[in-house]
C-alpha positions as CSV (number, residue, x, y, z in Angstrom):
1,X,-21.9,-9.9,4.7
2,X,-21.4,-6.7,2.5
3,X,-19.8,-6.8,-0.7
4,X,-17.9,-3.5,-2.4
5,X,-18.1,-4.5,-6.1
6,X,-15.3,-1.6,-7.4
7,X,-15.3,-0.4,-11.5
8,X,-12.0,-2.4,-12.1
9,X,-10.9,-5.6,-10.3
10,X,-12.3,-8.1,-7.8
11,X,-15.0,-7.9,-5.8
12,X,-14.1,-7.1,-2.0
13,X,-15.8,-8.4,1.3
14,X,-15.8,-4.7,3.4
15,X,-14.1,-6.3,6.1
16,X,-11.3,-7.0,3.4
17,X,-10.8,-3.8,2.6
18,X,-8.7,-3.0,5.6
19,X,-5.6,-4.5,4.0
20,X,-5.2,-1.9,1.2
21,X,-6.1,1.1,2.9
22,X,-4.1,0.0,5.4
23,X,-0.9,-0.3,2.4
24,X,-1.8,3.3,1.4
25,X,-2.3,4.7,4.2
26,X,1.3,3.1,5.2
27,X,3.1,4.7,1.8
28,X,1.8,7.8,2.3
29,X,2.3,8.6,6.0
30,X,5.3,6.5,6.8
31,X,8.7,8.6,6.2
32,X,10.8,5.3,6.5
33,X,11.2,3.6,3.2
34,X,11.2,0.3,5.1
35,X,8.1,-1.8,5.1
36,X,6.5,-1.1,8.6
37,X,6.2,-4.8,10.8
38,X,2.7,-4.4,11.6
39,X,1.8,-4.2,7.6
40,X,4.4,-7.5,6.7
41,X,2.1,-9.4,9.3
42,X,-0.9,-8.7,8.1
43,X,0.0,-10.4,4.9
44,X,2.3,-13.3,5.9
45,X,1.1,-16.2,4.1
46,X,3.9,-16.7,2.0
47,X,7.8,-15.6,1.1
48,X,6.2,-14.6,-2.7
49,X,3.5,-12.7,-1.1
50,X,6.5,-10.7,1.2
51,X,8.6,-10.0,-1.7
52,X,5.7,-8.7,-4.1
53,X,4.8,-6.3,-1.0
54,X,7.5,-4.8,-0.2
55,X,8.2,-4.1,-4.2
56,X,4.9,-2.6,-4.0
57,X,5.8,-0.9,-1.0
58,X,9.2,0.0,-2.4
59,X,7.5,1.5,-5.6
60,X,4.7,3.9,-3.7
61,X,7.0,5.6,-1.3
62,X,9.2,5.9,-4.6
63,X,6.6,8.0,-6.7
64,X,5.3,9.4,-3.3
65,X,9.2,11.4,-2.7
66,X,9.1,11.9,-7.1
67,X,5.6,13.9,-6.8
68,X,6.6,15.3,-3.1
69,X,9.8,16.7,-5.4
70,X,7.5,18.0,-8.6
71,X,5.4,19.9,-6.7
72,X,8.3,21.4,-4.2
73,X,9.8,22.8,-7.9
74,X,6.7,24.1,-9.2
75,X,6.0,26.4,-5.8
C-alpha cells in the first residue's frame, strides 16, 4: 500500500484520497448549491458525518460565488 504523508494533517492511504478531491472537485464544478447524491453516499456512515458535509459543502460553494464576485469586480 502507498501512503501520501501531506505537510499538515493525517496521513492518507492513496486510494483514500479520492474522497476529497472528489469534495473539491464537486464545490468547484457543481453550479447547484445542493450537495450532489453521488458525494452524500460516498460518506454515509453516520447522520453527524451528513450534516458536517454538507456545512462543508455549504461553506465552499459559498466562498467559491464570493471569489467568483471579487474577481468579476476587479475586471
Amino acid at each position: 500500500m502507498t501512503w501520501l504523508l501531506p505537510a499538515q494533517g493525517k496521513p492518507y492511504k492513496l486510494r483514500a484520497l479520492q474522497k476529497p478531491i472528489s469534495f473539491l472537485e464537486a464545490a468547484i464544478n457543481s453550479d447547484s448549491m445542493v450537495m450532489p447524491e453521488a458525494l452524500l453516499a460516498m460518506y454515509k456512515s453516520d447522520e453527524i458525518t451528513q450534516t458536517r458535509l454538507k456545512l462543508m459543502y455549504d461553506l465552499a460553494k459559498t466562498k467559491q460565488a464570493q471569489k467568483m464576485q471579487k474577481q468579476r469586480t476587479v475586471l
